[in-house]
NUMARBA-13627 format. One record per residue (C-alpha): residue in one letter; x, y, z negated. Coordinates in steps of 0.25 Angstrom, whole numbers, plus 5000, padded with zeros to 4 digits. Each point is the difference from the previous one (the first is absolute). Layout:
<recs>
A, X, Y, Z
...
</recs>
This chain:
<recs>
X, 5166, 5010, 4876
X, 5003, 4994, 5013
X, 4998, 4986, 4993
X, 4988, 5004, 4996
X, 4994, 5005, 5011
X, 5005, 4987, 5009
X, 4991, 4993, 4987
X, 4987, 5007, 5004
X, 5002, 5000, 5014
X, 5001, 4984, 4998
X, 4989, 4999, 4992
X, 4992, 5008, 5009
X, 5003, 4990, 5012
X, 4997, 4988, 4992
X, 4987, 5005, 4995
X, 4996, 5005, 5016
X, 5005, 4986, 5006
X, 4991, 4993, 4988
X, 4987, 5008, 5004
X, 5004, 4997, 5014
X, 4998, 4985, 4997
X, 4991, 5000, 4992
X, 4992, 5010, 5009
X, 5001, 4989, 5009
X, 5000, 4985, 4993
X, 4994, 5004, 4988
X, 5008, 4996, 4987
X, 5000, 4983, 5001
X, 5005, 5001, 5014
X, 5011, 5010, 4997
X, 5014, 4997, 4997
X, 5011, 5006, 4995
X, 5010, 4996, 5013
X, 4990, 5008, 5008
X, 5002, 5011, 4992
X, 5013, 5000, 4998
X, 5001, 5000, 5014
X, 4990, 5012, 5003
X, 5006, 5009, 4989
X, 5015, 4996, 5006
X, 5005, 4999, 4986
X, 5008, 4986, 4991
X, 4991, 4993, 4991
X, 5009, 5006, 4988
X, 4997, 5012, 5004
X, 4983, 4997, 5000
X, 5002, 4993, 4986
X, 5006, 5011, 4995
X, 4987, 5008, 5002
X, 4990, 4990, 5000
X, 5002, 4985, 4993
X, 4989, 4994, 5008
X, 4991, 5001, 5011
X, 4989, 5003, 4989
X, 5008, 5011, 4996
X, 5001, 5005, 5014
X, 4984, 4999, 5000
X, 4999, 5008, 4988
X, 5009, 5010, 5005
X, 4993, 5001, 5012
X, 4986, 5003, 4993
X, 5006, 5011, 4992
X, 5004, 5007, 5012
X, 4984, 5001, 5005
X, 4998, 5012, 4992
X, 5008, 5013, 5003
X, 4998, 5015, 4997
X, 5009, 5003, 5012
X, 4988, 5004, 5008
X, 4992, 5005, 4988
X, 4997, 5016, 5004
X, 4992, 5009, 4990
X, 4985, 5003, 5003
X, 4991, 5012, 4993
X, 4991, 4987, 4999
X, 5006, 4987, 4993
X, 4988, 4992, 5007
X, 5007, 5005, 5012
X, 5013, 4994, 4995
X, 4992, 4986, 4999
X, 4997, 5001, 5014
X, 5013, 5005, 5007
X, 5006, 4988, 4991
X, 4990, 4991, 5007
X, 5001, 5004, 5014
X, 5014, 5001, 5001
X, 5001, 4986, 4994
X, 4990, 4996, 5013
X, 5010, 5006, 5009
X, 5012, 4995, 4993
X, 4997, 4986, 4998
X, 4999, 4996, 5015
X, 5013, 5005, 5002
X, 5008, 4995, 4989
X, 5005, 4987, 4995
X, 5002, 5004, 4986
X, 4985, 5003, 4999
X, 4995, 4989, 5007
X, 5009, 4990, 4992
X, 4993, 5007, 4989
X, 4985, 4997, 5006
X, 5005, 4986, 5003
X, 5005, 4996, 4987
X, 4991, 5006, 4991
X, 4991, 4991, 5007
X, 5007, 4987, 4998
X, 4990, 4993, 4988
X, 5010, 4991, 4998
X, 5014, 5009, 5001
X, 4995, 5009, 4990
X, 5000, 4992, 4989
X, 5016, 5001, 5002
X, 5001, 5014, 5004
X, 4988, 5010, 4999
X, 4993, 5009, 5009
X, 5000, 5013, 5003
X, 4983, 5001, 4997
X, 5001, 5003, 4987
X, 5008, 5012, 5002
X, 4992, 5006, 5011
X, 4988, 4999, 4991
X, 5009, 5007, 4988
X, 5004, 5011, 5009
X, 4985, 5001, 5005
X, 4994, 5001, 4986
X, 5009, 5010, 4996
X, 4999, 5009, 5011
X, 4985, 4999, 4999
X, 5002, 5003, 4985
X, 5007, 5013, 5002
X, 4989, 5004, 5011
X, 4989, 4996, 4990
X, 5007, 5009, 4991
X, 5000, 5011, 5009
X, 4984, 4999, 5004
X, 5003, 4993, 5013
X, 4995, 4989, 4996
X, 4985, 4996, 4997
X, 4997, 5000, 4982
X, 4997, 4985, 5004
X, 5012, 4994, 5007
X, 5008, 4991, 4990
X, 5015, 5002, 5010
X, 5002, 4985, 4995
X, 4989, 4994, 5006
X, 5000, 5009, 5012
X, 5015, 4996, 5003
X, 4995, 4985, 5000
X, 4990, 5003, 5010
X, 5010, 5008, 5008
X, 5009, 4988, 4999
X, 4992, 4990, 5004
X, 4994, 5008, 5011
X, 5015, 5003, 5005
X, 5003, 4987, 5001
X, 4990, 4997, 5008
X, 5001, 5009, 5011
X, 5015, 4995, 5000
X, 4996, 4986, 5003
X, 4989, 5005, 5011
X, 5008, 5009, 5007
X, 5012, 4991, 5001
X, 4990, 4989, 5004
X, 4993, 5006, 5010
X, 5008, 5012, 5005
X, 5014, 4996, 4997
X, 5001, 5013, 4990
X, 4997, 5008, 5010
X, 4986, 5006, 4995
X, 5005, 5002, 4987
X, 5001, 5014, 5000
X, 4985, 4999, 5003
X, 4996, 4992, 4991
X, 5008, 5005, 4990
X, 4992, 5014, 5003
X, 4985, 4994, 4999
X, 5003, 4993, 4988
X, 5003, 5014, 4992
X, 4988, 5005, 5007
X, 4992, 4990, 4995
X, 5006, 5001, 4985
X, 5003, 5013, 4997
X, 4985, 5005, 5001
X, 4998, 4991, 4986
X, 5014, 5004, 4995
X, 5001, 5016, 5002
X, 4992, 5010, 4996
X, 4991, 5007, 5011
X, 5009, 5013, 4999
X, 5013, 4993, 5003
X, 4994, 4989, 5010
X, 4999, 5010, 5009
X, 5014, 5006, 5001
X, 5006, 4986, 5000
X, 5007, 4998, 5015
X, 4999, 4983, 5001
X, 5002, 5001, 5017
X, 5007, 4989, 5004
X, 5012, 5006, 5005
X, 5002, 5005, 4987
X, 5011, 4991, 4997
X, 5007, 5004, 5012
X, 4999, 5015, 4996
X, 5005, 4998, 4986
X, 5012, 4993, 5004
X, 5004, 5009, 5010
X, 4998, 5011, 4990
X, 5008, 4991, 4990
X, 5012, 4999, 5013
X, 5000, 5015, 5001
X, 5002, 5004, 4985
X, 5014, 4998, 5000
X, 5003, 5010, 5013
X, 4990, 5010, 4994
X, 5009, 5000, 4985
X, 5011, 5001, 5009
X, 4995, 5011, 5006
X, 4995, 5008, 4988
X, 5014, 4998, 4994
X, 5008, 5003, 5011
</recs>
């Protein structure tokens, strides 16, 4: 068991000192001695894990969608927008998410290792499924085409805000842009009651950071 556990703590350093890098150079600059050196572990020890740097970008795009801050709504269309606002106050702030953002925008690299677009747009469409399903959602929203919109939109205001604010308006931005598509996504009933505030990310994760104390407590 201690074997094991040494394994996943390993292949946790790796993966974190690869988004690190690549967080920073991007994937053709990176290289595995940086890496090595970052994560502090042997090279036999990353191969094990990950047989190429490629590997390593995939690995790292696999890690960009997480249920670890998912919290239940009476509204899945709130879901959708916790998901999103959290994400805006996350990225900033973490190398995994911003490797993420930079490799999934490499045109070139992704012919060698993906992108993490295709299931943002997956999780996106689903949700928005389950929310048409349960009359959130306007009879003419197709979640498919609406997740394509959302994807291309949210890319967008990643580019901007890093370009012009250094990611620091993202909350912001990410906030208007719910404000300006949920009006043609959600039904009048539920627009109202949806909470797109910009320091709703920041709320839901320190909700998400005190759940653990609060099943303690209920418990103990």
């Amino acid at each position: 068991m201690a074997q094991q556990e040494r394994a996943v703590r390993t292949r946790r350093a790796v993966l974190e000192a690869a988004a690190a890098v690549f967080a920073e150079r991007g994937y053709a600059a990176a290289t595995i001695a940086e890496i090595l050196q970052r994560a502090g572990v042997t090279k036999g020890a990353l191969y094990f894990h990950f047989d190429s740097k490629a590997a390593l970008a995939q690995g790292v795009l696999q890690e960009q969608i997480t249920t670890e801050y998912h919290l239940p709504r009476e509204l899945k269309l709130q879901e959708w927008v916790d998901a999103g606002m959290t994400l805006a106050k996350r990225l900033p702030q973490e190398p995994m998410l911003l490797a993420g953002v930079r490799l999934s925008a490499d045109l070139q690299g992704r012919d060698v290792f993906g992108s993490a677009w295709p299931a943002w747009a997956e999780l996106t469409a689903r949700v928005l499924a389950e929310a048409k399903e349960r009359g959130e959602v306007l009879p003419h929203v197709v979640p498919e085409e609406s997740a394509q919109v959302f994807l291309g939109a949210w890319i967008g205001v990643q580019f901007v805000s890093q370009g012009v604010a250094g990611w620091t308006d993202l909350d912001a931005r990410m906030s208007a842009l719910f404000k300006h598509l949920l009006p043609a996504i959600a039904a009048p009933s539920v627009l109202g009651r949806l909470d797109t505030a910009p320091d709703r990310g920041a709320r839901v994760l320190a909700e998400v950071r005190r759940r653990p104390k609060a099943l303690a407590n209920a418990t103990g």
